[in-house]
TIVOMI-22878 format. One record per residue: residue number from 0; residue in one letter; chain; y, x, z of N, C-alpha, C, O, CB in turn. Coordinates in steps of 0.1 Angstrom, whole numbers, plus 2048, in hexadecimal, padded with zeros to 3 digits. Glycine has a CB too. Layout:
# TIVOMI-22878
{NUM "A" "A" {Y X Z} {Y X Z} {Y X Z} {Y X Z} {Y X Z}}
...
END
This chain:
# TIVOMI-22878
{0 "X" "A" {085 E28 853} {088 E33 849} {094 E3B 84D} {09E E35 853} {08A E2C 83B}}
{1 "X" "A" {094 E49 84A} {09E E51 84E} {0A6 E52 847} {0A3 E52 83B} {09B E5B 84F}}
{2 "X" "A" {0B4 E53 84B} {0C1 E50 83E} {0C0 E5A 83A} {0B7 E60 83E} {0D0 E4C 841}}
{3 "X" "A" {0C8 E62 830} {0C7 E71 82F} {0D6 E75 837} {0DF E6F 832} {0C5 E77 81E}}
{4 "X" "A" {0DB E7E 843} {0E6 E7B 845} {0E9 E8D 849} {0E1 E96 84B} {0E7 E6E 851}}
{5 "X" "A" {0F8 E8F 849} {0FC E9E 84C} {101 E9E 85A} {108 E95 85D} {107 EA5 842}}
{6 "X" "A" {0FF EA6 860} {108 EAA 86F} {10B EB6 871} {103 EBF 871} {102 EA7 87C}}
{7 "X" "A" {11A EB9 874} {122 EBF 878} {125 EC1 884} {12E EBA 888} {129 EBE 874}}
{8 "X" "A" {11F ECA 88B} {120 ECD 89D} {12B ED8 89C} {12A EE1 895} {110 ED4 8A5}}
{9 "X" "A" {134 ED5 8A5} {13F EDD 8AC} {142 EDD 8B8} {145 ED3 8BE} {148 EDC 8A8}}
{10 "X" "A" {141 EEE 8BD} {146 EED 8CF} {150 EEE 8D0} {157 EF6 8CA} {142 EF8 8D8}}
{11 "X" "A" {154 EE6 8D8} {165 EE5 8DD} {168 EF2 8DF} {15E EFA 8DF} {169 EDD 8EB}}
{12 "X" "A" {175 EF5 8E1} {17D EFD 8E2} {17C F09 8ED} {170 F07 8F0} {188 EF7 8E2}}
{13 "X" "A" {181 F12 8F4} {17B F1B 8FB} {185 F14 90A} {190 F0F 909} {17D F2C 8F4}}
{14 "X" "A" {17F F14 913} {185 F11 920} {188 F1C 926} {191 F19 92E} {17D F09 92A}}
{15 "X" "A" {184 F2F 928} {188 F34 92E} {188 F34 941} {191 F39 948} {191 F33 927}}
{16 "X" "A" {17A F2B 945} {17E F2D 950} {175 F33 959} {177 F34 965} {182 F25 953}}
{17 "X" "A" {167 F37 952} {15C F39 955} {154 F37 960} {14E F3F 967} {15D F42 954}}
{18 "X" "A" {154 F28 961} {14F F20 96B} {145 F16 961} {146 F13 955} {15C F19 973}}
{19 "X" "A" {13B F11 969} {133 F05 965} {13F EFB 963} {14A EFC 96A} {127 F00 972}}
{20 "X" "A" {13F EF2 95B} {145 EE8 958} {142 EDC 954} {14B ED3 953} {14B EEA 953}}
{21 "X" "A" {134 ED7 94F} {131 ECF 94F} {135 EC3 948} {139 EC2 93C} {130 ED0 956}}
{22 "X" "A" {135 EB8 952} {13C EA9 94F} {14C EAD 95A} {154 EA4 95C} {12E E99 956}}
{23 "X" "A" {14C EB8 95E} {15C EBC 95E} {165 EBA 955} {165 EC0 94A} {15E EC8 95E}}
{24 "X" "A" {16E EB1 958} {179 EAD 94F} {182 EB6 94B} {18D EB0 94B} {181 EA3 954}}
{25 "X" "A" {184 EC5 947} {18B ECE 947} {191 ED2 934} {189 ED3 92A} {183 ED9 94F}}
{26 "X" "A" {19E ED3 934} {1A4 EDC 924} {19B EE2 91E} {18F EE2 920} {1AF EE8 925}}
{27 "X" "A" {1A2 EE9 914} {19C EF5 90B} {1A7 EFB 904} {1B2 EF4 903} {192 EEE 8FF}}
{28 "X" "A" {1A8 F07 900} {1AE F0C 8F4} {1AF F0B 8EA} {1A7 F12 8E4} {1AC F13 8F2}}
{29 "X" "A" {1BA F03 8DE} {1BC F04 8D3} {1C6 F09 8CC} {1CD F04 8C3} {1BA EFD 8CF}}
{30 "X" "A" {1C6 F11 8D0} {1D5 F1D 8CD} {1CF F23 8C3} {1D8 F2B 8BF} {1DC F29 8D9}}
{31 "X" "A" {1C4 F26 8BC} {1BD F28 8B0} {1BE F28 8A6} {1B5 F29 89E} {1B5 F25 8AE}}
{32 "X" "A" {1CD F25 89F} {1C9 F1A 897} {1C4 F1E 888} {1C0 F16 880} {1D3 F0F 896}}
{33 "X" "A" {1C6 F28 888} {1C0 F32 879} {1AD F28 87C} {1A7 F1E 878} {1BF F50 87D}}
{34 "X" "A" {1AB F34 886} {1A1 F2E 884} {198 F1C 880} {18E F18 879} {1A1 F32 88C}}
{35 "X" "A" {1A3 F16 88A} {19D F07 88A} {1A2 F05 879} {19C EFB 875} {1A6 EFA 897}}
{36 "X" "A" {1A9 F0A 871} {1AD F04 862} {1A0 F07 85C} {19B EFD 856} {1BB F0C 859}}
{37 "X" "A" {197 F16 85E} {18F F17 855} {180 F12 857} {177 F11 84F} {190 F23 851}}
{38 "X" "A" {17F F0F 867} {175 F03 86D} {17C EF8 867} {173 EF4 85F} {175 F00 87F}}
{39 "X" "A" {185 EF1 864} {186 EE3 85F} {183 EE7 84F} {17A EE1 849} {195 EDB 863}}
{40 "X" "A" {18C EF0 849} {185 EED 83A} {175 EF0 83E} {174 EE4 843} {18B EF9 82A}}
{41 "X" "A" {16D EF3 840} {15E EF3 83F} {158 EE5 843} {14B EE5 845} {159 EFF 84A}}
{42 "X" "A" {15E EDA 844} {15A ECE 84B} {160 EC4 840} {16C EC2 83D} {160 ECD 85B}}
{43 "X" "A" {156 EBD 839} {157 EB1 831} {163 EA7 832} {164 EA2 83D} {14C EAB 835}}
{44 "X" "A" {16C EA2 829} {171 E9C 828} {173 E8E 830} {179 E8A 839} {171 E9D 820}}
{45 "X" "A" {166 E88 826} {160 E7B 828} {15A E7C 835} {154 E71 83A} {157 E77 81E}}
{46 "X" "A" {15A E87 83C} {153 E84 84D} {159 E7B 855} {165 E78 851} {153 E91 858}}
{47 "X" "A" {153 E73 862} {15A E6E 869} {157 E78 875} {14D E7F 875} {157 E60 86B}}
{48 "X" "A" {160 E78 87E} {15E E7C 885} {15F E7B 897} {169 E74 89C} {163 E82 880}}
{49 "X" "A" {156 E80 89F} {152 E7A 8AD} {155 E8A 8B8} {153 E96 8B6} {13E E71 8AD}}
{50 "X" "A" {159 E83 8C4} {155 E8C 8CE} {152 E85 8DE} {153 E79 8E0} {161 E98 8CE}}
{51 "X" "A" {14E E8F 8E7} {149 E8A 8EF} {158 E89 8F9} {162 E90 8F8} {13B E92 8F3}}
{52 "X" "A" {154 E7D 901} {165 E7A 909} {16A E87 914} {173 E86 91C} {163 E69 915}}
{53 "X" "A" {162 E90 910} {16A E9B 91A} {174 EA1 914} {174 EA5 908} {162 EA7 91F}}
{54 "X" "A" {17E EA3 91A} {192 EA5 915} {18C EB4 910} {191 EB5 904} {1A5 EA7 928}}
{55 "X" "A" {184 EC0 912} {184 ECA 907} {17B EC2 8FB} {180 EC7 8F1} {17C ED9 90D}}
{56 "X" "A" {172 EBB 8F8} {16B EBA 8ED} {177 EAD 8E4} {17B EAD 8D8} {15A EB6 8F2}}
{57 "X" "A" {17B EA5 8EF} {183 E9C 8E6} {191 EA1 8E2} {197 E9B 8D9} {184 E8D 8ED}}
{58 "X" "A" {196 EAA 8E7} {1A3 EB2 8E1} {1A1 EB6 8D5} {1A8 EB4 8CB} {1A7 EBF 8E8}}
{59 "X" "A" {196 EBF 8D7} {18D EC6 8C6} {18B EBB 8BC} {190 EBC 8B1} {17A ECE 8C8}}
{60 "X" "A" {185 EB3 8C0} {183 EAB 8BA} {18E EA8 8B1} {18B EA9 8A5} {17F EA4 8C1}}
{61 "X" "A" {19A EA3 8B5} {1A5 E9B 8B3} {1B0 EA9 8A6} {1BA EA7 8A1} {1AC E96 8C5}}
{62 "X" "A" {1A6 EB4 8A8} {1AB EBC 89D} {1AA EBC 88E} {1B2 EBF 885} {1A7 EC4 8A0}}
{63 "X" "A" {19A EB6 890} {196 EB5 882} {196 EA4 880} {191 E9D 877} {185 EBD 880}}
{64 "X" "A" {19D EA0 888} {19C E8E 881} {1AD E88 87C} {1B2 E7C 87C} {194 E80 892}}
{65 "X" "A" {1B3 E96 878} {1C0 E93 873} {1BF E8F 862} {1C8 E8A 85C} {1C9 EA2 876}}
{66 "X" "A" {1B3 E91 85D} {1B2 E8D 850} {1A5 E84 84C} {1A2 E80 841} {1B3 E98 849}}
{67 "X" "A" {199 E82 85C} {18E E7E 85B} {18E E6D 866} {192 E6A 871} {185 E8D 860}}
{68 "X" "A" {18B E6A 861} {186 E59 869} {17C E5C 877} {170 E5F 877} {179 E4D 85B}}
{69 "X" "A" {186 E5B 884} {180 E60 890} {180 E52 897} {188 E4A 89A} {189 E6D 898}}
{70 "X" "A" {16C E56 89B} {168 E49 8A2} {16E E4A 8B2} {175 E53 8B6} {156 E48 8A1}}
{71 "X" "A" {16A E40 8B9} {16F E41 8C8} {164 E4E 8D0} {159 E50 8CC} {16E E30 8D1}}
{72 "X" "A" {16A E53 8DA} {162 E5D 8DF} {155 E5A 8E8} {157 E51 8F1} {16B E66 8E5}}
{73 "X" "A" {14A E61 8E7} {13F E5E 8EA} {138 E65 8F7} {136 E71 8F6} {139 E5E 8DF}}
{74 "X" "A" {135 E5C 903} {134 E60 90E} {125 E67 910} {122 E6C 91A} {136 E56 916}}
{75 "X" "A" {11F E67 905} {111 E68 8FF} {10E E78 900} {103 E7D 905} {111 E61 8EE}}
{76 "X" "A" {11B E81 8FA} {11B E89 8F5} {125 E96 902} {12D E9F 8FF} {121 E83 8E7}}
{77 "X" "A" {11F E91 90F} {128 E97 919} {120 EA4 911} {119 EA4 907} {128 E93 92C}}
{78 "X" "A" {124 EAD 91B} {117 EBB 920} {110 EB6 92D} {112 EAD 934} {11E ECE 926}}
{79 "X" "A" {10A EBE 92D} {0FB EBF 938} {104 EBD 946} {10F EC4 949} {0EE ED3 938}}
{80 "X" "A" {0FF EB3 94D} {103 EAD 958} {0FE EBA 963} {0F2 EBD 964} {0FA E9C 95B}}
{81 "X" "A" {109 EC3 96B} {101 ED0 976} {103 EC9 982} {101 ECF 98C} {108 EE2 977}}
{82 "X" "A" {109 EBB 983} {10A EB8 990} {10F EC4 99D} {11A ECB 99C} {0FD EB4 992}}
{83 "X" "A" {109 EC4 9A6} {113 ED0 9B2} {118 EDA 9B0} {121 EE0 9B5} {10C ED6 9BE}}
{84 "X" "A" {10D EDD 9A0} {112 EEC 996} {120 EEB 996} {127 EF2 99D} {10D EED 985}}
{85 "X" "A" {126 EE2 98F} {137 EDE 989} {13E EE7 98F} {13F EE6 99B} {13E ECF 98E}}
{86 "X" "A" {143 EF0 988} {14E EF3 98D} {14E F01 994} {157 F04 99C} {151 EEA 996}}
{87 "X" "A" {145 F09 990} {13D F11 99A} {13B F1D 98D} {13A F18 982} {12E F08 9A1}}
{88 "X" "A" {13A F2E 990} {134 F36 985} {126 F39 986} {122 F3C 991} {13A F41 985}}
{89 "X" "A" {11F F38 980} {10D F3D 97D} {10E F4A 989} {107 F47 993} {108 F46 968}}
{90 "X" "A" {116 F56 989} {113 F5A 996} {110 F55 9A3} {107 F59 9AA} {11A F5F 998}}
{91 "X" "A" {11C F48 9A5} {121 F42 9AF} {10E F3E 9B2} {106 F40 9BB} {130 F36 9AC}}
{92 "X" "A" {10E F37 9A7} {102 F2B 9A9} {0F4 F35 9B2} {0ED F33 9BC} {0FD F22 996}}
{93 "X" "A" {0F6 F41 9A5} {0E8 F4B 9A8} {0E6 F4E 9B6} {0DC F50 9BD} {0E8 F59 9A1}}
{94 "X" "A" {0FA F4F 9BD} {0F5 F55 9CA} {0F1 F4A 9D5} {0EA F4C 9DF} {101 F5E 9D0}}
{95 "X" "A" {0F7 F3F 9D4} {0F6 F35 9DE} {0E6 F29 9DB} {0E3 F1F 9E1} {106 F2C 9DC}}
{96 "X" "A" {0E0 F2D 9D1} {0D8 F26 9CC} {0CE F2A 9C1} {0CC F24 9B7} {0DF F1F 9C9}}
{97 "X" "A" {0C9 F35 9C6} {0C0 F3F 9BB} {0B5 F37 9BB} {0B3 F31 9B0} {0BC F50 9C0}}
{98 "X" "A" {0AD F35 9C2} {0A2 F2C 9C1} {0A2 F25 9AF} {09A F26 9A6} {0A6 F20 9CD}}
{99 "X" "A" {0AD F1E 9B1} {0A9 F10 9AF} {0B2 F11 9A0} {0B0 F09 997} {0AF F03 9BE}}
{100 "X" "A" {0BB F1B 99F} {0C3 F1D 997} {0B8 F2A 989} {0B7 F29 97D} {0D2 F25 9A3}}
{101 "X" "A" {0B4 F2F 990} {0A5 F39 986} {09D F2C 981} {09A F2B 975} {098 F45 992}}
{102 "X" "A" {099 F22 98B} {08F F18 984} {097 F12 97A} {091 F10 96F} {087 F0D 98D}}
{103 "X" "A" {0A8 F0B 97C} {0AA F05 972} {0AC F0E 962} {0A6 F0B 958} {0B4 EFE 976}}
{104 "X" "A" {0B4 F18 962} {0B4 F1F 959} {0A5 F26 950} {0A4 F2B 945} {0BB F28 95E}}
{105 "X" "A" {09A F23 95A} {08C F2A 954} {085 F1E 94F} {07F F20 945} {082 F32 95F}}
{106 "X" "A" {083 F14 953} {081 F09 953} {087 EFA 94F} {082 EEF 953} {080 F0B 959}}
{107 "X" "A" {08F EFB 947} {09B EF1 947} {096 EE2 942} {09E ED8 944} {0A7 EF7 93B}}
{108 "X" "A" {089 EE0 93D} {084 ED5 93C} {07D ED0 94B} {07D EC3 94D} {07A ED6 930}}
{109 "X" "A" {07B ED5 952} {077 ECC 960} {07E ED1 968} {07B ECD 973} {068 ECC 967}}
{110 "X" "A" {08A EDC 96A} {092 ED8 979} {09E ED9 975} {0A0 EDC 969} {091 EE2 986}}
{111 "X" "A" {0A9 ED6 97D} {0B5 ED1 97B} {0BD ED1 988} {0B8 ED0 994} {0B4 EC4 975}}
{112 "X" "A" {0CD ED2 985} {0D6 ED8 98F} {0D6 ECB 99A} {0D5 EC0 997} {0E6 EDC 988}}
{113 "X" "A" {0D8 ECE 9A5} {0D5 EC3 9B1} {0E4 EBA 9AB} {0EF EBF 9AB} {0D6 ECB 9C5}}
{114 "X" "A" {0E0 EAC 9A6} {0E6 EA3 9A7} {0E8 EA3 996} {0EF E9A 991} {0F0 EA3 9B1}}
{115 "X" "A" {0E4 EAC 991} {0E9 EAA 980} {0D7 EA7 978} {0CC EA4 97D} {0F3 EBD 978}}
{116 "X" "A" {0DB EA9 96D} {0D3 EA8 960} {0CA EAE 95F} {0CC EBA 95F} {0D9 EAA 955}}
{117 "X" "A" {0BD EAC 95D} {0B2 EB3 957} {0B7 EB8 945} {0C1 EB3 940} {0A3 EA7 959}}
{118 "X" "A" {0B1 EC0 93F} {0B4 EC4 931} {0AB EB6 92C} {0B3 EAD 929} {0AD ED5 92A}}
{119 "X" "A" {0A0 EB3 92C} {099 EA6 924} {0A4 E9C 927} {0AA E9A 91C} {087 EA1 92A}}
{120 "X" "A" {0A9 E95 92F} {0B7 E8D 933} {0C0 E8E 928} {0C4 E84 923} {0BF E92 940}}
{121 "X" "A" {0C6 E9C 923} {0D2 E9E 91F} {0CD E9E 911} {0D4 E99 908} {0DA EAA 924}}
{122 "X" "A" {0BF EA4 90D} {0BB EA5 900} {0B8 E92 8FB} {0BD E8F 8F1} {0AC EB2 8FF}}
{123 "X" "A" {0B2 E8A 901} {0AE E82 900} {0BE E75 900} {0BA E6B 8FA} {0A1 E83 90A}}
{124 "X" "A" {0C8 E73 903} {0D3 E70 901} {0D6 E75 8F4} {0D2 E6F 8EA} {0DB E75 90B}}
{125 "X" "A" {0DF E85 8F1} {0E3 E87 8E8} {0D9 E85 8D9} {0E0 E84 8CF} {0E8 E92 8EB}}
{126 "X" "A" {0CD E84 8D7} {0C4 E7C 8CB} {0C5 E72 8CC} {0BF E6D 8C2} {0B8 E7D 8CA}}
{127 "X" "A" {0CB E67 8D7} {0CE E5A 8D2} {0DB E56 8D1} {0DE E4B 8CD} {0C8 E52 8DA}}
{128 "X" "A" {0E5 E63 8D5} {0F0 E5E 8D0} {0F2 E60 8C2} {0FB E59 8BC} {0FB E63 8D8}}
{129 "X" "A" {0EA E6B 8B9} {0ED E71 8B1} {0E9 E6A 8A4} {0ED E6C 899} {0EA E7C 8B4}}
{130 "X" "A" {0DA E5F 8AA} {0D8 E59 8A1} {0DC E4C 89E} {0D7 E46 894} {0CF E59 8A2}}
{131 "X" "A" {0E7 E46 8A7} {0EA E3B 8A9} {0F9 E3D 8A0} {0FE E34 899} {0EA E37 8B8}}
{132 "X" "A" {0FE E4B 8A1} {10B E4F 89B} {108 E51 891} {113 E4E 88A} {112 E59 89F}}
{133 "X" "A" {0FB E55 886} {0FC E59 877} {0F3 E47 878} {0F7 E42 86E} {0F2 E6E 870}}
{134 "X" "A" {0EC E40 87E} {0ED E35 877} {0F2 E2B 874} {0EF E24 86A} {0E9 E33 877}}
{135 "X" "A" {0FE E27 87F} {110 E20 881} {112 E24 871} {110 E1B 869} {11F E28 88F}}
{136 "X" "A" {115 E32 86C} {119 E37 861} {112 E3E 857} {111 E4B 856} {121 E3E 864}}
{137 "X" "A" {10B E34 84F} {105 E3B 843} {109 E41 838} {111 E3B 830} {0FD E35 83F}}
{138 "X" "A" {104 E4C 836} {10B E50 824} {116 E5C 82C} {118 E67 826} {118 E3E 818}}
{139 "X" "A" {11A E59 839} {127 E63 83E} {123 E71 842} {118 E72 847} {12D E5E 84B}}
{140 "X" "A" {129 E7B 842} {125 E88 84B} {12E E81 857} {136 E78 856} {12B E9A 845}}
{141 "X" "A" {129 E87 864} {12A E86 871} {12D E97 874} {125 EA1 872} {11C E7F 878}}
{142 "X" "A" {139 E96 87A} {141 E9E 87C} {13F E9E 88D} {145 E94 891} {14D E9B 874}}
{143 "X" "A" {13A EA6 898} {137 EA0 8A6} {13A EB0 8AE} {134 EBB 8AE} {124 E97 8A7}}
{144 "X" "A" {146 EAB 8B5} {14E EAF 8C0} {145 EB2 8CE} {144 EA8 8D5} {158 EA4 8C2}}
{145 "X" "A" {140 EBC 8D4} {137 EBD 8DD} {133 ECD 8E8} {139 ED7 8E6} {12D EB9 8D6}}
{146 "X" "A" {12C ECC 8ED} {12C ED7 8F2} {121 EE1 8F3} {117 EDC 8ED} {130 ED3 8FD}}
{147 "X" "A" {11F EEC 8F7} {115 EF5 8FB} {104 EEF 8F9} {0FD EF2 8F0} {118 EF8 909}}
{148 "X" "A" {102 EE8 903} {0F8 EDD 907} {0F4 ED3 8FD} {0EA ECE 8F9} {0FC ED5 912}}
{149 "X" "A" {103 ED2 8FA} {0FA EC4 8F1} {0F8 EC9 8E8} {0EC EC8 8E6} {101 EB5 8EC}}
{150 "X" "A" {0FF ED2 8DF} {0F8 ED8 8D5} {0EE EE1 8D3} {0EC EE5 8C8} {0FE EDD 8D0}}
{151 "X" "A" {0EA EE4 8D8} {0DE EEE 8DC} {0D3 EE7 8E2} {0C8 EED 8E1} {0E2 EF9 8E7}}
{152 "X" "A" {0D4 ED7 8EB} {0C8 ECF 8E8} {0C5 EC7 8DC} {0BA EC5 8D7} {0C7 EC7 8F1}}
{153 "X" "A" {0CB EC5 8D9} {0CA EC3 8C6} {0C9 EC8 8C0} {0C7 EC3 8B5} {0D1 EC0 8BD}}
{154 "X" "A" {0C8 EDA 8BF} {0C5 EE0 8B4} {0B1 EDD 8BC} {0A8 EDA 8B6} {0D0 EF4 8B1}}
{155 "X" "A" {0B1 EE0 8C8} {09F EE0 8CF} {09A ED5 8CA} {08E ED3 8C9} {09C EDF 8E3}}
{156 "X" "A" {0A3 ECC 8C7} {099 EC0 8CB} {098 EBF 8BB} {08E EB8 8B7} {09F EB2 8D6}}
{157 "X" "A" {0A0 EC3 8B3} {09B EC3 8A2} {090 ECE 89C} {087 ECD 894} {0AA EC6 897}}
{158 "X" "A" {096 EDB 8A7} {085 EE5 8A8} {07A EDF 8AE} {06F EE3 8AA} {084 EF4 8B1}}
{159 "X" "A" {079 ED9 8B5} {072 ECF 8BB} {066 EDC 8C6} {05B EE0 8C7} {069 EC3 8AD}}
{160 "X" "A" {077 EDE 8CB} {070 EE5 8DA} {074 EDD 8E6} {080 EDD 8EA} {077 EF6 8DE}}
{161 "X" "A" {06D ED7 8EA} {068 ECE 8F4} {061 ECE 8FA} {05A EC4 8FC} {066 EC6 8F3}}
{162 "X" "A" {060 ED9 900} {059 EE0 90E} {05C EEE 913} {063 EF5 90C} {04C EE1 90D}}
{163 "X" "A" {057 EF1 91B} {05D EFC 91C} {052 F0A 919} {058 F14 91A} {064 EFD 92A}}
{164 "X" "A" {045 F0A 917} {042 F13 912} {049 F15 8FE} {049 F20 8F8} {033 F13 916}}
{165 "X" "A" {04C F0D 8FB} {053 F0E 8EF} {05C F12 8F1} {05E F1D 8EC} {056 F06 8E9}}
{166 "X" "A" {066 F0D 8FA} {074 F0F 8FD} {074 F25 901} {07E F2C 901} {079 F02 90E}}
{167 "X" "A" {065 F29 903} {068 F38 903} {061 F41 8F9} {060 F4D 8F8} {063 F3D 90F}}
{168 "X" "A" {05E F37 8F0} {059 F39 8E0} {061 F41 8DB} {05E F4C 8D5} {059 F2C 8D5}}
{169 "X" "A" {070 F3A 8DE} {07C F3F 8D5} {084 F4A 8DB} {08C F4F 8D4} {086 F34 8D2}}
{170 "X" "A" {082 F4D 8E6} {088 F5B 8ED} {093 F5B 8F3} {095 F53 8FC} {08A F64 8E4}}
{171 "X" "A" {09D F63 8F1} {0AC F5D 8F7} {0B2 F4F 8E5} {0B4 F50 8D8} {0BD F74 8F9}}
{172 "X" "A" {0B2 F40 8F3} {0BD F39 8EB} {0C8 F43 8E4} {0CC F4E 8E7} {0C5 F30 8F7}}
{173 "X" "A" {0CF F3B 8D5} {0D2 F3D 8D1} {0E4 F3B 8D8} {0E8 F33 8E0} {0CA F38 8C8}}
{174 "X" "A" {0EB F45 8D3} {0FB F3E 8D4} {104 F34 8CD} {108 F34 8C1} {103 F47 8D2}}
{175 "X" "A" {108 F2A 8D9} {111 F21 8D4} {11F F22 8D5} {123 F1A 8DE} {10D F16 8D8}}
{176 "X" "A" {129 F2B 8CF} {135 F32 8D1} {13E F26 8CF} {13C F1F 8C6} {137 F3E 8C8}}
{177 "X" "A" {14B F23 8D8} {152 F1C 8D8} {159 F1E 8C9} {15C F28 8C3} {158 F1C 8E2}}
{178 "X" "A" {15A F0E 8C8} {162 F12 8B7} {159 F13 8AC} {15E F13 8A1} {16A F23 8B6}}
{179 "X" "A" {14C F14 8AC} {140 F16 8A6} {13D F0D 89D} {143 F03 8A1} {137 F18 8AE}}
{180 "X" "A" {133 F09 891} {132 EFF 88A} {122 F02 888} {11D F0D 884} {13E EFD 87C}}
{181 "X" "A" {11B EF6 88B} {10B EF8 887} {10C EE9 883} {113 EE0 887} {0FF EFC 895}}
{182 "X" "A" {100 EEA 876} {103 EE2 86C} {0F4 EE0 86B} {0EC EE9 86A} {10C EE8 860}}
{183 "X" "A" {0F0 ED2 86B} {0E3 ECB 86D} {0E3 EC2 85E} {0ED EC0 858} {0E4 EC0 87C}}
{184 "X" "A" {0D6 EBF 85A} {0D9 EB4 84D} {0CA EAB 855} {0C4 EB0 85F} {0D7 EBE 836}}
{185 "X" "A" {0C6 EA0 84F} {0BA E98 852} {0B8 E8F 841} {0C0 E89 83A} {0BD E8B 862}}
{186 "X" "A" {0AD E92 840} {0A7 E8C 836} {098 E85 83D} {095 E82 848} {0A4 E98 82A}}
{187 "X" "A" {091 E84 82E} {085 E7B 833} {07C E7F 83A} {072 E79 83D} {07F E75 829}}
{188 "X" "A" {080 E8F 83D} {073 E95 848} {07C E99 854} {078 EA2 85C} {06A EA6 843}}
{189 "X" "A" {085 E94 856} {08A E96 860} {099 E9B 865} {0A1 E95 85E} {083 E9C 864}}
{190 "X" "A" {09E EA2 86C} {0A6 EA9 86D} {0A3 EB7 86E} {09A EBB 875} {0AC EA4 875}}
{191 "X" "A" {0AB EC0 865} {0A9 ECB 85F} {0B9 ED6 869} {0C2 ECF 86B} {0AB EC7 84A}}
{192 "X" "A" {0BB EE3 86E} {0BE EEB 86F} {0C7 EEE 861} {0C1 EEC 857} {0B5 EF2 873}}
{193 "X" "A" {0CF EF0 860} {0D9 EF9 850} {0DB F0A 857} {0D6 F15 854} {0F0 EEE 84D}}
{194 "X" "A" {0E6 F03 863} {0EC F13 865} {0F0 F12 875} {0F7 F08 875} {0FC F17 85C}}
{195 "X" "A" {0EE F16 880} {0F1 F18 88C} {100 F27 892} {100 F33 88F} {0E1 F1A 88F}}
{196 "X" "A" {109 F1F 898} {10E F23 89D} {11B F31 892} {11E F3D 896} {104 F25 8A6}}
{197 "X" "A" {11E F2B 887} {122 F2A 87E} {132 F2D 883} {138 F23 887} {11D F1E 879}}
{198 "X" "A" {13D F3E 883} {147 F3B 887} {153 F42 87C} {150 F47 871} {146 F3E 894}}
{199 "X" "A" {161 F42 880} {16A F42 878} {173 F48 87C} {17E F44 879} {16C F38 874}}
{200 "X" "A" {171 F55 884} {17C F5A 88E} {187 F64 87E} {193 F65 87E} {174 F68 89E}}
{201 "X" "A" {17F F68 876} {188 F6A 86A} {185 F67 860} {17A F61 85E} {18C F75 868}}
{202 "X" "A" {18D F68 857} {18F F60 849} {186 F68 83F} {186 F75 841} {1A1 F61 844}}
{203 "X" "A" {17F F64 834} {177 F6D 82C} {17C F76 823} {185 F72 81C} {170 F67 826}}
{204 "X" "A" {178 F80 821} {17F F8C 816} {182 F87 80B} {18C F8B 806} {177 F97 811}}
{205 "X" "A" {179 F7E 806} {183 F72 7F9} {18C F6C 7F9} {195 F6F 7F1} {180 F69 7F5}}
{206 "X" "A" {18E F61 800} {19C F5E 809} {1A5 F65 80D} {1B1 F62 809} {19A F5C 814}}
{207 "X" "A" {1A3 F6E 812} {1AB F78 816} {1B0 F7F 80C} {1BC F82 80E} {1A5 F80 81E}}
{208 "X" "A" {1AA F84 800} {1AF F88 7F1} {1B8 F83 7EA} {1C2 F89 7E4} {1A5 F87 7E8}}
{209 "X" "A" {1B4 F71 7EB} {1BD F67 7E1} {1C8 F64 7EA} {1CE F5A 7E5} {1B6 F59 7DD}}
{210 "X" "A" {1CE F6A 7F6} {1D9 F6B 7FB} {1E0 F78 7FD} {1E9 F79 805} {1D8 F65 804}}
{211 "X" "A" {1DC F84 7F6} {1E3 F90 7F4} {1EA F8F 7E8} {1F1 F98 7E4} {1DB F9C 7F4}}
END
């Protein structure tokens, strides 16, 4: 039976370096912090909260767990493994590796970067970390620290695009903006979509009123 449970997806912070990065161990930006206050009020009290062990997702992380119960960080929850990609810009890759670099981007369920992750790999991980994390904790919102990839195969795999003529059903993917909040619920039919890619670069004209 399905618990009924909420999730709270958030992309780490912005890195600024415009390179593949991957399971790259690299910072992020939180010099934000207007912003990160009105991303944290929008996030449940009673959440616990998780991120994946990369130093930009687990920094973010460690923002919003100043008033929230933060589990240990979860290796579950990297981003998409690019292997030789790492480190490298989408130009870089297109010029040294067009082939193979067009099939993975057109194709992302059967090919994959030489030595990294297929998408079914990364999608098929993050649904078992995700279900193992809301069922460790029932009754809790799950508050979950992550990246580009992981969130965006979790929003596919709750549309239940799992192939790739589906996967061009939907047209250009949707944006997952650093700093972003997409908000998942699961009841007895499943896991349900709320709001995708959800952001907070300013404050609302109401807000903004009751402080003039």
């Amino acid at each position: 039976m399905i618990r009924p449970a909420e999730l709270y997806w958030i992309r780490h912070g912005p890195t600024g370096t415009g390179k593949i990065c991957g399971w790259t161990d690299i910072d992020c930006d939180l010099s934000m912090h207007d912003m990160l206050r009105r991303l944290d009020a929008h996030l449940p009290g009673d959440a616990v909260v998780v991120s994946s062990d990369l130093k930009r997702a687990r920094r973010t992380g460690d923002v919003f767990s100043k008033t929230r119960e933060r589990l240990a960080d979860h290796r579950d929850l990297r981003e998409i493994n690019f292997g030789d990609w790492e480190g490298r810009t989408p130009d870089e890759i297109a010029a040294q590796d067009g082939t193979r670099s067009r099939a993975f981007w057109e194709n992302p369920f059967s090919a994959h970067p030489p030595g990294g992750e297929r998408w079914l790999d990364l999608t098929q991980r993050v649904a078992n970390a995700i279900g193992a994390l809301v069922a460790a904790h029932p009754g809790r919102p799950l508050v979950a620290v992550a990246h580009f990839g992981v969130i965006m195969s979790h929003y596919m795999h709750v549309r239940r695009i799992d192939r790739e003529d589906r996967f061009r059903q939907i047209g250009s993917p949707p944006t997952i903006e650093t700093l972003s909040l997409s908000r998942f619920v699961c009841d007895a039919d499943g896991w349900h979509v709320v709001s995708l890619n959800e952001t907070f670069d300013t404050e609302p004209q109401s807000a903004q009123a009751n402080r003039t």
